[in-house]
N, CA, C and O atoms as a Maestro MAE file, in Angstrom:
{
 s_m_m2io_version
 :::
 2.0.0
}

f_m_ct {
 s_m_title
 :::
 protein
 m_atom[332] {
  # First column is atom index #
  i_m_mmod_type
  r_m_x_coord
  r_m_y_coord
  r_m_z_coord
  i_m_residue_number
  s_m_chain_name
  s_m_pdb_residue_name
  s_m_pdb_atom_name
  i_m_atomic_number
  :::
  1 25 -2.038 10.485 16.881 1 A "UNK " " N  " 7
  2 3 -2.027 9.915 15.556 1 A "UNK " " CA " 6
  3 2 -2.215 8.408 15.688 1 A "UNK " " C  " 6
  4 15 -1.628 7.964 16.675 1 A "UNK " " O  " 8
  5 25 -2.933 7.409 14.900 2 A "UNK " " N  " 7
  6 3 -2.816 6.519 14.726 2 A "UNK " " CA " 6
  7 2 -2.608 6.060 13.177 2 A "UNK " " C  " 6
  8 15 -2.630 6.756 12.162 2 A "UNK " " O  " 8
  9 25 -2.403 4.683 13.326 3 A "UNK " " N  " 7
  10 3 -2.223 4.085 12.166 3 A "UNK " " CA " 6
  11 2 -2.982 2.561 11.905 3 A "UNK " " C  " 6
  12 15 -2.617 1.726 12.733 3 A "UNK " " O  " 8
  13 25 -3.678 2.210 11.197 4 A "UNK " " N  " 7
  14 3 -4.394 1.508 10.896 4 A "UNK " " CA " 6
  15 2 -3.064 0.482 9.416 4 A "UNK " " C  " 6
  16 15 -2.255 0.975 8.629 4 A "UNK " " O  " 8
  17 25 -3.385 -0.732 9.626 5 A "UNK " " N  " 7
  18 3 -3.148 -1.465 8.743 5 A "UNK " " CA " 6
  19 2 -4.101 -2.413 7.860 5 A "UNK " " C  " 6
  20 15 -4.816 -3.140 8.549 5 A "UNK " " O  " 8
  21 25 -4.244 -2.543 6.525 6 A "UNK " " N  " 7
  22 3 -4.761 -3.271 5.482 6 A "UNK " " CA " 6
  23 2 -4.221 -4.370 4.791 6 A "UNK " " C  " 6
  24 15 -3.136 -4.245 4.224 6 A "UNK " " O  " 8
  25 25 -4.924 -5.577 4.763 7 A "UNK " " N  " 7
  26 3 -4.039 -6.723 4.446 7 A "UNK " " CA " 6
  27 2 -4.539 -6.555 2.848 7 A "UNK " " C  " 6
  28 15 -3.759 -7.252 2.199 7 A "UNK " " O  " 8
  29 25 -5.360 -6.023 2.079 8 A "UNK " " N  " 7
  30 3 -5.630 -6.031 1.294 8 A "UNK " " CA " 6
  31 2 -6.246 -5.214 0.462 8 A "UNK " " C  " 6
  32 15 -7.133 -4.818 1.219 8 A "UNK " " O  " 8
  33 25 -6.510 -4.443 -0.954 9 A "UNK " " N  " 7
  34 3 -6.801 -3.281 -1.301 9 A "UNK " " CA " 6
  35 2 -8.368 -3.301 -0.892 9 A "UNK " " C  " 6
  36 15 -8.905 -2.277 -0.472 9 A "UNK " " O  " 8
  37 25 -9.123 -4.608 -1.047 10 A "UNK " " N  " 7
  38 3 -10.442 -4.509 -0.503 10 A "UNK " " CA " 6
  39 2 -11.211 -4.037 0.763 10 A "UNK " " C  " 6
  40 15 -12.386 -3.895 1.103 10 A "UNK " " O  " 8
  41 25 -9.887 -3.854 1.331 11 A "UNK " " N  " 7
  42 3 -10.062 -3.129 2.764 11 A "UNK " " CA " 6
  43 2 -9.699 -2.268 3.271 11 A "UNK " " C  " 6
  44 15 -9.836 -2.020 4.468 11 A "UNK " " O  " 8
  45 25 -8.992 -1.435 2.217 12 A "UNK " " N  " 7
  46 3 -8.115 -0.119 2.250 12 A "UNK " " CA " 6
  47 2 -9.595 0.650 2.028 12 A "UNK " " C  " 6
  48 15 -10.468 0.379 1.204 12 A "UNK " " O  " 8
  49 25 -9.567 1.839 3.185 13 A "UNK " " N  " 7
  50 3 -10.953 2.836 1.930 13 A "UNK " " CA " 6
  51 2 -10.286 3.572 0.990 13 A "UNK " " C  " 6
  52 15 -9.268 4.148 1.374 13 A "UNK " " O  " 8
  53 25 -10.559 3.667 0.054 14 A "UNK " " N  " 7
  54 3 -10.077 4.101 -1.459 14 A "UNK " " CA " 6
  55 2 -10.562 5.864 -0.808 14 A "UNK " " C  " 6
  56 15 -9.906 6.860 -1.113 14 A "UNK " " O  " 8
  57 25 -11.550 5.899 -0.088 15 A "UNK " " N  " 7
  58 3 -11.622 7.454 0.114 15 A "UNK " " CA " 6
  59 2 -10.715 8.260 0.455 15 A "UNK " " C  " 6
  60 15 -10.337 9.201 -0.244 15 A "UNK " " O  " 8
  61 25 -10.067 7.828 2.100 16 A "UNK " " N  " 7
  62 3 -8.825 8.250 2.799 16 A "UNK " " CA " 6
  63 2 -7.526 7.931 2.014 16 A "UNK " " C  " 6
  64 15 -6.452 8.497 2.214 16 A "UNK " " O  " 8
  65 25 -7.772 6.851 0.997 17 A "UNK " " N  " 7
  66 3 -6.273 6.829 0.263 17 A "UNK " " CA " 6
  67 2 -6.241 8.046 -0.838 17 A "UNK " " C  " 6
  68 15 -5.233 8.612 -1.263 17 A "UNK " " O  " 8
  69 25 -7.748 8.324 -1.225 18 A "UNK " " N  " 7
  70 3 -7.427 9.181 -2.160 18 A "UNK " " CA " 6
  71 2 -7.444 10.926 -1.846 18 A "UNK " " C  " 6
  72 15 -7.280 11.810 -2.687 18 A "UNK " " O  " 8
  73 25 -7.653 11.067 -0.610 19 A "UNK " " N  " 7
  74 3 -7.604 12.312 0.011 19 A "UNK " " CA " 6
  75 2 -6.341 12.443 0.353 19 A "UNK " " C  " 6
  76 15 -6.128 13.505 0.937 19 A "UNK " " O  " 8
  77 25 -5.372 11.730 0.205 20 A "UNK " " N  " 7
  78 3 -3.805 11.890 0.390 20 A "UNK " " CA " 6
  79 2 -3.340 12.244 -1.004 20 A "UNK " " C  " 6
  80 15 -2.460 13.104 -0.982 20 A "UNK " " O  " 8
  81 25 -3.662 11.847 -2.152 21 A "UNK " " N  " 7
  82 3 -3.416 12.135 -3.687 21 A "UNK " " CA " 6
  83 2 -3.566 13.269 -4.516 21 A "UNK " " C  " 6
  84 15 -3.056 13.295 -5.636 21 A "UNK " " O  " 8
  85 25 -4.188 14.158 -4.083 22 A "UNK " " N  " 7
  86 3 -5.010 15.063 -4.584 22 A "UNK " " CA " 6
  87 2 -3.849 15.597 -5.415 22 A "UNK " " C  " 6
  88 15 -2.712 15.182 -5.193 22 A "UNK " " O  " 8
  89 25 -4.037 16.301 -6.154 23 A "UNK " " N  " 7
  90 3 -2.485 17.085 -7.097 23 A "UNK " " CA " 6
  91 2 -1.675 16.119 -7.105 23 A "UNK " " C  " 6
  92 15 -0.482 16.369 -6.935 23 A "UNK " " O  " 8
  93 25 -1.946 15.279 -7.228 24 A "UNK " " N  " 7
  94 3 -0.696 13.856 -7.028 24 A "UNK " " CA " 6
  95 2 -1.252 13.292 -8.200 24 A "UNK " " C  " 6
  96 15 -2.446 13.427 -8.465 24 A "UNK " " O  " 8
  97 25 -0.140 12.411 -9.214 25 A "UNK " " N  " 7
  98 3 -0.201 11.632 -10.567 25 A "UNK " " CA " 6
  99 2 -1.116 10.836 -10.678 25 A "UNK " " C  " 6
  100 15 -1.414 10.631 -9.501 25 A "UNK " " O  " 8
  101 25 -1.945 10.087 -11.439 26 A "UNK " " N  " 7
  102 3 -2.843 9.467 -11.419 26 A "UNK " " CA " 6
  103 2 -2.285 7.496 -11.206 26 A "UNK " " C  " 6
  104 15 -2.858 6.447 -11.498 26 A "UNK " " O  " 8
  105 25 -0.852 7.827 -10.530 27 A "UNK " " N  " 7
  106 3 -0.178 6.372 -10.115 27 A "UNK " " CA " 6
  107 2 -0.297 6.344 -8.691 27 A "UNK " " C  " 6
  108 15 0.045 5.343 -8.061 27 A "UNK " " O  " 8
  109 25 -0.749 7.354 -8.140 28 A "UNK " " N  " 7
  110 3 -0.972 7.554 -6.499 28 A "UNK " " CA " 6
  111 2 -2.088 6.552 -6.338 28 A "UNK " " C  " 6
  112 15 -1.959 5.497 -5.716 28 A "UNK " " O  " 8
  113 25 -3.370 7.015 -7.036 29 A "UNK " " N  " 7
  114 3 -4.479 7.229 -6.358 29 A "UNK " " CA " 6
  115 2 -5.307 5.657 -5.916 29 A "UNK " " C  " 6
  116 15 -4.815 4.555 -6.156 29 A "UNK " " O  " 8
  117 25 -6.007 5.774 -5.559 30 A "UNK " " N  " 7
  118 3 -6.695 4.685 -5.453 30 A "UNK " " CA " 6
  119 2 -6.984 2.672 -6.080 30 A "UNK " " C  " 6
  120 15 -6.957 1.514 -5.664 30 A "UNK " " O  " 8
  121 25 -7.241 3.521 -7.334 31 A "UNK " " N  " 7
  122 3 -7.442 2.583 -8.549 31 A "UNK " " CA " 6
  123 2 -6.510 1.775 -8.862 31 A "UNK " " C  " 6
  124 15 -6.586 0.570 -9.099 31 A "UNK " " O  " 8
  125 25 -4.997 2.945 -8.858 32 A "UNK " " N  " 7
  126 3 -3.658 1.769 -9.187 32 A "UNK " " CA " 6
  127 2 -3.540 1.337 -7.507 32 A "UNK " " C  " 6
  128 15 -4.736 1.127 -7.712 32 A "UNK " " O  " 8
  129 25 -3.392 1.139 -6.664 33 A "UNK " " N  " 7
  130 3 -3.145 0.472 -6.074 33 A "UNK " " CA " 6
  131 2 -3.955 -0.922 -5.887 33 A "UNK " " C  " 6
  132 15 -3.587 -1.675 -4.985 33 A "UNK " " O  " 8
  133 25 -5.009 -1.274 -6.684 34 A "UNK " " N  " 7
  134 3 -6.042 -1.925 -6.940 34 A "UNK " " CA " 6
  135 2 -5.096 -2.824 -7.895 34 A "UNK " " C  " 6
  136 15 -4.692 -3.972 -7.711 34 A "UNK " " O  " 8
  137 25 -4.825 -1.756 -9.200 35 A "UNK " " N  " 7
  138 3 -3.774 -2.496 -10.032 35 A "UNK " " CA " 6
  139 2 -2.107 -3.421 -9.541 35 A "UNK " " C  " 6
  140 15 -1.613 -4.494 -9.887 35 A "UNK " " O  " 8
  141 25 -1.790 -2.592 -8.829 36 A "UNK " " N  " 7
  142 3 -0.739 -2.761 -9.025 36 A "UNK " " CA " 6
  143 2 -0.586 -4.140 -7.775 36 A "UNK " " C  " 6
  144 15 0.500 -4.694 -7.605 36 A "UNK " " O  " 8
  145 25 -1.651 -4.480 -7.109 37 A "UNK " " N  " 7
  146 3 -2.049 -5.719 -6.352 37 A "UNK " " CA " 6
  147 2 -2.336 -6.538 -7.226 37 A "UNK " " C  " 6
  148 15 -1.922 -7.698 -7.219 37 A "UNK " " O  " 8
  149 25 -3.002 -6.100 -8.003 38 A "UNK " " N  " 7
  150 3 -3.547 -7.806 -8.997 38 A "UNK " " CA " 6
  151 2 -2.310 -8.430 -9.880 38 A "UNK " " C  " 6
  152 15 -2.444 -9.553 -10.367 38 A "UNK " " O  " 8
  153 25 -1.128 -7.694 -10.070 39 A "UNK " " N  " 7
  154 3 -0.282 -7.733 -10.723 39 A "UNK " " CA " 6
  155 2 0.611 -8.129 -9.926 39 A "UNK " " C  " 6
  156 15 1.760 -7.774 -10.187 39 A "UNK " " O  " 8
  157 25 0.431 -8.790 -8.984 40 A "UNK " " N  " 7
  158 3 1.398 -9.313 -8.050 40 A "UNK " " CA " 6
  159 2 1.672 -10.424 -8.520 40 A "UNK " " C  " 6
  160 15 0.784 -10.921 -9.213 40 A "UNK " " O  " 8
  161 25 2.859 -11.162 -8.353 41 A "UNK " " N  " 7
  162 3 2.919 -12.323 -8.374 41 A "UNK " " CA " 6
  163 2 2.371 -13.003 -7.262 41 A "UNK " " C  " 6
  164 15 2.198 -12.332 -6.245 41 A "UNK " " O  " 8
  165 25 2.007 -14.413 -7.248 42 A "UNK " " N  " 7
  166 3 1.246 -15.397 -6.574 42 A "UNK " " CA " 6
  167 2 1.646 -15.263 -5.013 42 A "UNK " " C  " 6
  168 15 0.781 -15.233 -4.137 42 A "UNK " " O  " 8
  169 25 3.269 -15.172 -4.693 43 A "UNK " " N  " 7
  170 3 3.551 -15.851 -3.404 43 A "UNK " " CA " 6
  171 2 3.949 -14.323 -3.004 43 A "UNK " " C  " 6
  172 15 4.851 -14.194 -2.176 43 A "UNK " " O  " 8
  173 25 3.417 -13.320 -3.465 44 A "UNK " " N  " 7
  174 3 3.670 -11.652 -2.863 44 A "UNK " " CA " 6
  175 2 2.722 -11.104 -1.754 44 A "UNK " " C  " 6
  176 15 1.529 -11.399 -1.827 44 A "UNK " " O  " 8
  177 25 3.120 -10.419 -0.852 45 A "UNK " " N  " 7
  178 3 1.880 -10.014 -0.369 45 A "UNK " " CA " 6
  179 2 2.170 -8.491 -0.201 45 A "UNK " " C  " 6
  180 15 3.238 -7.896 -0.053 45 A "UNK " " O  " 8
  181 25 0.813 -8.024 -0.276 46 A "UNK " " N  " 7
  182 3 0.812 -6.275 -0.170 46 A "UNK " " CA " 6
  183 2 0.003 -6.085 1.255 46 A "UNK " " C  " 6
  184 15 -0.780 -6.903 1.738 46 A "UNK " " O  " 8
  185 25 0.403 -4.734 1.844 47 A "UNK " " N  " 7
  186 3 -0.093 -4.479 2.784 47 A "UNK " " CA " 6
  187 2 -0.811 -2.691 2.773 47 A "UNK " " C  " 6
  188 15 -0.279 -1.975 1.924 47 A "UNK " " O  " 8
  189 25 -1.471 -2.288 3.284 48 A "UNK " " N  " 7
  190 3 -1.332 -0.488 2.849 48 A "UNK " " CA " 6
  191 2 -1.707 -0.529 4.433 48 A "UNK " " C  " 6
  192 15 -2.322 -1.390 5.062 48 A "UNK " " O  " 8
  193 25 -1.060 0.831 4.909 49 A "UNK " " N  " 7
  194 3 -0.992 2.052 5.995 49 A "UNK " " CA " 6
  195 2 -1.542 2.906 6.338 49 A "UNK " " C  " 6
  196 15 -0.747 3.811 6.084 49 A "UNK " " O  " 8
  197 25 -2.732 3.542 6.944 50 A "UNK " " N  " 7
  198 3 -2.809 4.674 6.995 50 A "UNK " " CA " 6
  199 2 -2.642 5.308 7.940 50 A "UNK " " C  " 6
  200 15 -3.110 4.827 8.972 50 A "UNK " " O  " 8
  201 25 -2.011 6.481 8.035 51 A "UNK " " N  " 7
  202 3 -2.235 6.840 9.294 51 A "UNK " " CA " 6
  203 2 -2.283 8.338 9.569 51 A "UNK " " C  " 6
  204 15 -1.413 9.176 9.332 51 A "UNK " " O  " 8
  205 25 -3.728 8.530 10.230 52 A "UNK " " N  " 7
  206 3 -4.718 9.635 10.796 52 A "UNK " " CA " 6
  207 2 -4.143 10.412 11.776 52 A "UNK " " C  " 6
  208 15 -3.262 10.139 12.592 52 A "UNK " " O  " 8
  209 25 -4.993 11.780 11.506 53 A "UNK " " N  " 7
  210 3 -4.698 12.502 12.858 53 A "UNK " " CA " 6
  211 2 -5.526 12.321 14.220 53 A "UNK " " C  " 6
  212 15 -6.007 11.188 14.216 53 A "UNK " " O  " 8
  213 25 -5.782 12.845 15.088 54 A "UNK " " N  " 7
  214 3 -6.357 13.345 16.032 54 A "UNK " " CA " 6
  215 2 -7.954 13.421 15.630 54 A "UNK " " C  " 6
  216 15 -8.912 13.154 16.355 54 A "UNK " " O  " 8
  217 25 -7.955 13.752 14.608 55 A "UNK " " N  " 7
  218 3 -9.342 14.038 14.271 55 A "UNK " " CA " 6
  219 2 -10.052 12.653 13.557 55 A "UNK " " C  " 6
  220 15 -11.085 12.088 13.915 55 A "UNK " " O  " 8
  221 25 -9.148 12.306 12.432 56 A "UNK " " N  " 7
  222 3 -9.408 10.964 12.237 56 A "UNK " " CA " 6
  223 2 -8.887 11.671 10.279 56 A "UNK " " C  " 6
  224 15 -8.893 11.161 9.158 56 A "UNK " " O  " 8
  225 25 -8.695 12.375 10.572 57 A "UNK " " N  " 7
  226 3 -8.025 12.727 8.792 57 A "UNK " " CA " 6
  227 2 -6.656 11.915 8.558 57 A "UNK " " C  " 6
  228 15 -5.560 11.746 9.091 57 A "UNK " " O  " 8
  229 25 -7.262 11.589 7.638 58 A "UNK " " N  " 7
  230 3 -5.579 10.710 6.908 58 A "UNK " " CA " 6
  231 2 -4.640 11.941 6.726 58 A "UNK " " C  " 6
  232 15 -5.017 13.091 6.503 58 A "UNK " " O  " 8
  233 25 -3.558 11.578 6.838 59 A "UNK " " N  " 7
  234 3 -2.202 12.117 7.179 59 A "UNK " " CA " 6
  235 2 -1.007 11.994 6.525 59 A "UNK " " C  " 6
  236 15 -0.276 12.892 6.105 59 A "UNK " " O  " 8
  237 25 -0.828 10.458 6.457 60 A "UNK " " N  " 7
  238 3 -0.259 9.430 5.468 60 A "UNK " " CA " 6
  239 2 -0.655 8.411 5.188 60 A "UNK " " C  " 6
  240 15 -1.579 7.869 5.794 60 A "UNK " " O  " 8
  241 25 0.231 7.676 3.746 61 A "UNK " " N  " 7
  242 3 -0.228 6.530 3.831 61 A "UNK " " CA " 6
  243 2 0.948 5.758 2.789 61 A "UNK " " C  " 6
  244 15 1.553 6.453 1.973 61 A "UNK " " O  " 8
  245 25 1.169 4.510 2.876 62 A "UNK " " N  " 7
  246 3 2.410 3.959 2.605 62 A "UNK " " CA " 6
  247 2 2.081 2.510 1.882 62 A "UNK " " C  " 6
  248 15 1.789 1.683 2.746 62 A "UNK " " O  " 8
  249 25 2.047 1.997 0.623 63 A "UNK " " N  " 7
  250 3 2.338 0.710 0.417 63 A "UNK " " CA " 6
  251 2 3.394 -0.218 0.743 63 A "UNK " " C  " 6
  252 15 4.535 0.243 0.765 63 A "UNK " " O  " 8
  253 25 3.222 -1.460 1.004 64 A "UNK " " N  " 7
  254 3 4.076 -2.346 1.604 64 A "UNK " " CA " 6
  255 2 4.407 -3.700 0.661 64 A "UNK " " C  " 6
  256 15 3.552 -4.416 0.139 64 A "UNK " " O  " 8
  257 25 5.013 -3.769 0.626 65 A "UNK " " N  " 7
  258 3 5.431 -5.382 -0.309 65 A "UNK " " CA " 6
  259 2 6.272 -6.699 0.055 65 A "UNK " " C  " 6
  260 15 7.480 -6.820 0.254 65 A "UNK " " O  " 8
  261 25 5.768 -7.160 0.065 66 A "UNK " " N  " 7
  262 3 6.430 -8.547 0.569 66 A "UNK " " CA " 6
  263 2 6.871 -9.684 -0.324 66 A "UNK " " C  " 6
  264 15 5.891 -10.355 -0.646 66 A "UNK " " O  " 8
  265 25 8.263 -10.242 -0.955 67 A "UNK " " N  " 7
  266 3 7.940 -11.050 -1.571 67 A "UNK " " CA " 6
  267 2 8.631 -12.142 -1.302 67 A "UNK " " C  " 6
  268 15 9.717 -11.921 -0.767 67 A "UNK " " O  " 8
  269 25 8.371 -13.214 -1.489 68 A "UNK " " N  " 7
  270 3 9.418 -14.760 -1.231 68 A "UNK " " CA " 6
  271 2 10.501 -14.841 -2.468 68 A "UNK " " C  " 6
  272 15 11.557 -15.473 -2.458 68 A "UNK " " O  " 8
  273 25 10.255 -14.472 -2.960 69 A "UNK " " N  " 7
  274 3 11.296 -14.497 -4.231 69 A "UNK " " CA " 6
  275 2 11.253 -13.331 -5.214 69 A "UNK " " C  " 6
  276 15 10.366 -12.950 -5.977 69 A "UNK " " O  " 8
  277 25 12.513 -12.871 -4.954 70 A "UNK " " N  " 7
  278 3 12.749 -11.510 -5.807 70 A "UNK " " CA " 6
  279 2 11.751 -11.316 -7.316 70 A "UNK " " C  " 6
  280 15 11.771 -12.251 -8.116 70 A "UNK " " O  " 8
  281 25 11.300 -10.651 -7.485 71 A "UNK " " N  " 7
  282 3 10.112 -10.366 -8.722 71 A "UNK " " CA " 6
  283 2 11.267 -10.340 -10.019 71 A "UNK " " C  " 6
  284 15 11.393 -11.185 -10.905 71 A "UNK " " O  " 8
  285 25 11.864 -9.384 -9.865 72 A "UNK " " N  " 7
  286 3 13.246 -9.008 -11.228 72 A "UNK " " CA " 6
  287 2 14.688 -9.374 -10.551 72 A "UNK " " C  " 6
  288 15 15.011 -9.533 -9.374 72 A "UNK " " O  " 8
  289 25 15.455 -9.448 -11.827 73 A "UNK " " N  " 7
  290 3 16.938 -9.981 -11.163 73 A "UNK " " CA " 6
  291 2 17.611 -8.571 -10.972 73 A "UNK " " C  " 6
  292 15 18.834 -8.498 -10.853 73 A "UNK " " O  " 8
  293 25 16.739 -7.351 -10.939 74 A "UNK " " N  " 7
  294 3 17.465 -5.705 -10.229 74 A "UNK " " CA " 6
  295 2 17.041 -5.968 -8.922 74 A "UNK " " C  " 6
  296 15 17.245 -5.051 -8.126 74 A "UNK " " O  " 8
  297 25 16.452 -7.079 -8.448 75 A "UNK " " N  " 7
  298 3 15.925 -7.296 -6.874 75 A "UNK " " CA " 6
  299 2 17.329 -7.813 -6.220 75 A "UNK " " C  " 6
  300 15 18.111 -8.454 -6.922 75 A "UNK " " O  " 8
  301 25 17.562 -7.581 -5.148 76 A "UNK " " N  " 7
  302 3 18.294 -8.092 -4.147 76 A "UNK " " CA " 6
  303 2 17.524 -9.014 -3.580 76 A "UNK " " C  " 6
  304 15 16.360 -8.671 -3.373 76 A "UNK " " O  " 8
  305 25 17.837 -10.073 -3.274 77 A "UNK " " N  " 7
  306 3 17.085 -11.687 -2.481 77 A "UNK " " CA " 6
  307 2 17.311 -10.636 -1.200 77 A "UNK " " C  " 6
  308 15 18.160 -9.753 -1.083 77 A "UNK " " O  " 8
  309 25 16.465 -10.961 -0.468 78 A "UNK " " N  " 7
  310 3 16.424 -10.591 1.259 78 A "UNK " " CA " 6
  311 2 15.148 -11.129 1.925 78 A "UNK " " C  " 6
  312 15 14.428 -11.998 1.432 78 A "UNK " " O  " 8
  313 25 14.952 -10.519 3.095 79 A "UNK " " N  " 7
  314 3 13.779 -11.037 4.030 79 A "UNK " " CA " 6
  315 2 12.943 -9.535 3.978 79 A "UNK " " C  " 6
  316 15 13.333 -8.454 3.534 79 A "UNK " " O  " 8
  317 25 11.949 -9.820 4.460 80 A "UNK " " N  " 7
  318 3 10.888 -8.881 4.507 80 A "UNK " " CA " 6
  319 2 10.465 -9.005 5.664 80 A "UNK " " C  " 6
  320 15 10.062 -10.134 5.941 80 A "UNK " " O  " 8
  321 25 10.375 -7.737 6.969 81 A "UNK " " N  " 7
  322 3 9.269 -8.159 7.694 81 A "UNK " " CA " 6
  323 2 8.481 -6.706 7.449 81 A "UNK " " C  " 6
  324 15 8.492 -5.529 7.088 81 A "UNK " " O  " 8
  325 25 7.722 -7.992 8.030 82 A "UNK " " N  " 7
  326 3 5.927 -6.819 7.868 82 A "UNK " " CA " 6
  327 2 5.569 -6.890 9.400 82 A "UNK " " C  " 6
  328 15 6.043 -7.901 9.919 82 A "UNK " " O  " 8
  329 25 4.955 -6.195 10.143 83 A "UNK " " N  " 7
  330 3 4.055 -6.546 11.236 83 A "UNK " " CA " 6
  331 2 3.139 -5.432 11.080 83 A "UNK " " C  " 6
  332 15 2.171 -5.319 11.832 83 A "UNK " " O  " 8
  :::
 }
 m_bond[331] {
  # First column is bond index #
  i_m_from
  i_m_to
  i_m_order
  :::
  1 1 2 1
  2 2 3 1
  3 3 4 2
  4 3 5 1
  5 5 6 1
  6 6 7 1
  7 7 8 2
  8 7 9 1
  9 9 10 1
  10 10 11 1
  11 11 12 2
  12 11 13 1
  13 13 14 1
  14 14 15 1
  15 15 16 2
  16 15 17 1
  17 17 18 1
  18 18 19 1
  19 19 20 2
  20 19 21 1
  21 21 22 1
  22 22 23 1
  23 23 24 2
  24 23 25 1
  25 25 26 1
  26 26 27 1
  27 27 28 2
  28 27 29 1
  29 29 30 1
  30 30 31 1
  31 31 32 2
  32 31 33 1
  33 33 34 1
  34 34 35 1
  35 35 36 2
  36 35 37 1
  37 37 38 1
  38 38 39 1
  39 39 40 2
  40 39 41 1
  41 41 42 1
  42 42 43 1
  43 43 44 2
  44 43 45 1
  45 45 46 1
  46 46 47 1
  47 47 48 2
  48 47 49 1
  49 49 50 1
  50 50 51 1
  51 51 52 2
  52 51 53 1
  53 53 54 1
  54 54 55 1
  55 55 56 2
  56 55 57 1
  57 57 58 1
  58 58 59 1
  59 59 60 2
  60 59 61 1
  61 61 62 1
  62 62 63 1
  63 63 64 2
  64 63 65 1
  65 65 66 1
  66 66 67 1
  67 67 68 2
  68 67 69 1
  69 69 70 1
  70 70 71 1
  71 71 72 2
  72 71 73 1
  73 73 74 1
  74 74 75 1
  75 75 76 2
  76 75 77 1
  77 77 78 1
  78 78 79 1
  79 79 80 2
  80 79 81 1
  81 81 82 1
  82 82 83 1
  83 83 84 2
  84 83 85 1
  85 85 86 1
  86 86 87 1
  87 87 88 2
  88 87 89 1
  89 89 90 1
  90 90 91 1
  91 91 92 2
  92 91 93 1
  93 93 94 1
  94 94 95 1
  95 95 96 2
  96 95 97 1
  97 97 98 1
  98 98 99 1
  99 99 100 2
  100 99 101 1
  101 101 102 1
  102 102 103 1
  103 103 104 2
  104 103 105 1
  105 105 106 1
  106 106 107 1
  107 107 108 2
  108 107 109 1
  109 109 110 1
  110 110 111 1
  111 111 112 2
  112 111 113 1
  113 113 114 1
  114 114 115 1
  115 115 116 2
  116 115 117 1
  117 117 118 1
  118 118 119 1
  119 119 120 2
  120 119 121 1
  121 121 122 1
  122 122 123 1
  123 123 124 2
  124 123 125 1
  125 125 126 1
  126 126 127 1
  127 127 128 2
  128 127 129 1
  129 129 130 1
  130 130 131 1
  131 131 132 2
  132 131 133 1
  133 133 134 1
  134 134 135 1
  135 135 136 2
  136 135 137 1
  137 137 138 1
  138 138 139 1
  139 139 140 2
  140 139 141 1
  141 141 142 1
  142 142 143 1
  143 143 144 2
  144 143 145 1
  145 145 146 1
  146 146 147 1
  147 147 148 2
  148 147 149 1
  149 149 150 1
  150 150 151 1
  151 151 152 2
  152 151 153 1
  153 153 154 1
  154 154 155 1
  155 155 156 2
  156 155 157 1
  157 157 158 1
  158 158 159 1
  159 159 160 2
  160 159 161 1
  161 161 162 1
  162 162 163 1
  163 163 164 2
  164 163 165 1
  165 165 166 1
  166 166 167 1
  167 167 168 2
  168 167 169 1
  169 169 170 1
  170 170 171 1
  171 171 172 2
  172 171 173 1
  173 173 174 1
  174 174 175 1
  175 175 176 2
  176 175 177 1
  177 177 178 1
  178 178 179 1
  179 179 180 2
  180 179 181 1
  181 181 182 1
  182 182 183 1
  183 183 184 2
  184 183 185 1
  185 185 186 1
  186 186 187 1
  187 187 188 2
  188 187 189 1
  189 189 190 1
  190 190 191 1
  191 191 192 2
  192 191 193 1
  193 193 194 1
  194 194 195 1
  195 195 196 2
  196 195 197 1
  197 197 198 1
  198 198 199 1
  199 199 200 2
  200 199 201 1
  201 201 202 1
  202 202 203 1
  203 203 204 2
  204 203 205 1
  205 205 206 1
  206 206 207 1
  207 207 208 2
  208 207 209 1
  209 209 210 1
  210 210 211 1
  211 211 212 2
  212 211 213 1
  213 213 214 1
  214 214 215 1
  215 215 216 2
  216 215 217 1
  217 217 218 1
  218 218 219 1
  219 219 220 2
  220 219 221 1
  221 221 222 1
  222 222 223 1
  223 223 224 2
  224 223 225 1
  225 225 226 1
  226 226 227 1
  227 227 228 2
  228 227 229 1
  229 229 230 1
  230 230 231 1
  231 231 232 2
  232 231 233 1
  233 233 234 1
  234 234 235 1
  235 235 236 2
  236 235 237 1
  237 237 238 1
  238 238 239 1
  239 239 240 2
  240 239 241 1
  241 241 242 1
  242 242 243 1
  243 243 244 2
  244 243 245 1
  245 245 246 1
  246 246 247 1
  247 247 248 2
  248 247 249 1
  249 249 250 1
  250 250 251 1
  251 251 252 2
  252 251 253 1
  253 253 254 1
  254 254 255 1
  255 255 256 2
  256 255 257 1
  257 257 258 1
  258 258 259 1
  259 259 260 2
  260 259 261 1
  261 261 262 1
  262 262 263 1
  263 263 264 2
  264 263 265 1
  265 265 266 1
  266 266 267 1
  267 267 268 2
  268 267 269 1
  269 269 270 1
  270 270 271 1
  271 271 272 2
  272 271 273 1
  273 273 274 1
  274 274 275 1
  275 275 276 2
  276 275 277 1
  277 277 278 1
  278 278 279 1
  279 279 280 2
  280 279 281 1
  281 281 282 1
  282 282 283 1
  283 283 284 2
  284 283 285 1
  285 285 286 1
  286 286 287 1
  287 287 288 2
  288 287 289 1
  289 289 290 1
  290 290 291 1
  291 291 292 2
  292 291 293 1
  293 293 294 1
  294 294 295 1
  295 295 296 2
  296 295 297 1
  297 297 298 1
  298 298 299 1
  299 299 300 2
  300 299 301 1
  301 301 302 1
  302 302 303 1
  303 303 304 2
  304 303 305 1
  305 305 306 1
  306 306 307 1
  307 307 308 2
  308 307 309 1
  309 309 310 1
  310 310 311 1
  311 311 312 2
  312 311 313 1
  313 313 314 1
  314 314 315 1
  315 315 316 2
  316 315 317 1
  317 317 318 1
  318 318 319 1
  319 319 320 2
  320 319 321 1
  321 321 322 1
  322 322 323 1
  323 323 324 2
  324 323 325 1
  325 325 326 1
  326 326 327 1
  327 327 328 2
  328 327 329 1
  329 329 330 1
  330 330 331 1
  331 331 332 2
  :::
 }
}
C-alpha cells in the first residue's frame, strides 16, 4: 500500500477521490472538497491523502486541516502537525 500526499485540491485527482465516494453523500465527493478549501480561512492549510493498493486503486482517502487560529470558539486552540 502506499500513500501519496496533496498540498492542494488542484493536485488531488478528483478521479481516485471520487472512486472512494460512490454511494457516499454528495459532501464526500470531489467538488466539495474543492469547496470546502476555498472556504478556508486565509492562514488554514488543507492537505488530502490517498492511499492505494498494490495495484494502484485508491483504498482510502482522508482530509487534513491545519489552522493557526481556531476557525469557531467550539474549537479548542492547539497545534497541528501535518507531515
Amino acid at each position: 500500500m502506499s500513500v501519496s500526499a496533496y498540498d492542494s485540491f488542484a493536485e488531488l485527482p478528483a478521479a481516485d477521490w471520487d472512486a472512494l465516494t460512490v454511494g457516499s453523500n454528495i459532501y464526500s465527493t470531489s467538488g466539495f472538497v474543492g469547496v470546502r478549501e476555498e472556504a478556508l480561512p486565509p492562514e488554514a492549510h488543507a492537505r488530502y491523502l490517498l492511499a492505494r493498493d498494490s495495484d494502484g486503486t485508491p483504498v482510502a482517502g482522508l482530509e487534513v486541516y491545519c489552522f493557526t487560529k481556531a476557525p469557531h470558539d467550539l474549537y479548542a486552540q492547539g497545534t497541528c502537525w501535518v507531515r
